[in-house]
N, C-alpha and C positions, 0 to 999 in steps of 0.2 A: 179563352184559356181556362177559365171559371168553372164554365160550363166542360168542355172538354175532359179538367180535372173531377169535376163533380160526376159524370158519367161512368169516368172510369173506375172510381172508385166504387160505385152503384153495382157496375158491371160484376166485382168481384160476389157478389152477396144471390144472383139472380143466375139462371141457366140458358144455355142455348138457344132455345123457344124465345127466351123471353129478354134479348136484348134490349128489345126496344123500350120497357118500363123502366131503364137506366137510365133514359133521357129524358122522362115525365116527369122528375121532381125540377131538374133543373132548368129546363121550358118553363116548366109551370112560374118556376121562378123569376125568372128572366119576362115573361108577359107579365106578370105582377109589376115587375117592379117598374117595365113600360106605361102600364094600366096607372099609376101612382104616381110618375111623371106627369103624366097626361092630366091628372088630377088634381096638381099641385097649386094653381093657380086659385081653386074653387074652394082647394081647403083653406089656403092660407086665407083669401075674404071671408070665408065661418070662421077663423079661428081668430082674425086681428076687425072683425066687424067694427066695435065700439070704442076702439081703439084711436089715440090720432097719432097719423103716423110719422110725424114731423117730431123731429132729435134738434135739440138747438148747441149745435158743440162749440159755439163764439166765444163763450168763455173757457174752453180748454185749452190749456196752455201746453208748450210741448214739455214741460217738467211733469204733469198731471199723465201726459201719456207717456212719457217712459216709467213714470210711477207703476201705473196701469199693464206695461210690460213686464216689469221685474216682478210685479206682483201677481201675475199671473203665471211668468215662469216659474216662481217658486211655487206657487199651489200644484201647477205641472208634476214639477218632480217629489213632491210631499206627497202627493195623491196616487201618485203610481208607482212609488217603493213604499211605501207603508205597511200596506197586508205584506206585500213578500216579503218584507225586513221581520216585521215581528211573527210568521209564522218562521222563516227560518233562524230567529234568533231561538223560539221557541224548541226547533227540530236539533239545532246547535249545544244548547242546555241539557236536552234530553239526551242524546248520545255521550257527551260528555260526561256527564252522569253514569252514565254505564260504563263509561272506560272505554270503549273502543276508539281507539287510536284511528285508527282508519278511517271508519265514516265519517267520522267529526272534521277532518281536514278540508274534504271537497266544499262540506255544508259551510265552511268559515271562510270561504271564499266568498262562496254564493252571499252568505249574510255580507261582507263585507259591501261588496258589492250593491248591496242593497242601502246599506248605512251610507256608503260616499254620496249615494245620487240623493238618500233624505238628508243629509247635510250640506248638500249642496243647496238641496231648494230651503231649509231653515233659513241660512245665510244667506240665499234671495230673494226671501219673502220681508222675513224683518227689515233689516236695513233697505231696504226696496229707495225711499225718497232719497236717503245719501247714494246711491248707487247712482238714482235718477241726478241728483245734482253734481257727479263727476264726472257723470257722461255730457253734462250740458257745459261742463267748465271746458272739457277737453273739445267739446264742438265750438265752443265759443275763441279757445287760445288755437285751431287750428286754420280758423276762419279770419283773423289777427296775421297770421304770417305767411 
């Protein structure tokens, strides 16, 4: 489908003669990314050589992994509305400033929409361990009845 889409959109930019250079970028890509498969194994031993590979997770506890959870989900969505929030609070300021009524609406969405998801991940990063230990109360009192 990839390749398919990649073609055709190739296709628009090239003429009659030269259909078949529409399929050269995305073969090319598509054996690469075979070639690098194929490779995977050889780079990972150069790259984890000196390395040992042995993880001792005995002492983790399941309150440390759902720590680990929450804590990751909030970085999640901290990390990925950020720039959009503050450029569009940015784009938001600046129209508003100028007064137009109109464009500032749609963008006060968009920003909004950016604000909920980074407050959502605040609120799941910080309290992360209490989250972790209500989720273990509520697995512990359902496992009880």
């Amino acid at each position: 489908m990839a390749l398919s889409f990649a073609a055709s959109d190739a296709k628009q930019s090239f003429h009659p003669p030269h259909y078949w250079m529409a399929y050269l970028v995305p073969v090319a890509l598509l054996v690469f990314a075979l070639f690098e498969w194929w490779l995977a194994p050889v780079i990972a031993r150069l790259v984890t050589r000196h390395h040992d590979g042995e993880v001792a997770v005995g002492a983790l506890s399941r309150l440390d992994l759902y720590s680990f959870a929450f804590v990751f989900l909030g970085l999640y969505f901290i990390l990925t509305s950020i720039a959009p929030a503050l450029n569009w609070l940015h784009y938001y300021l600046r129209t508003s400033a100028v007064g137009s009524q109109s464009e500032s609406q749609p963008s006060f969405y968009n920003l909004a929409s950016h604000l909920v998801t980074l407050t959502a991940g605040v609120l799941t990063l910080l309290p992360a361990r209490r989250w972790a230990r209500r989720l273990l109360t509520w697995e512990r009192r359902d496992e009880t009845v």
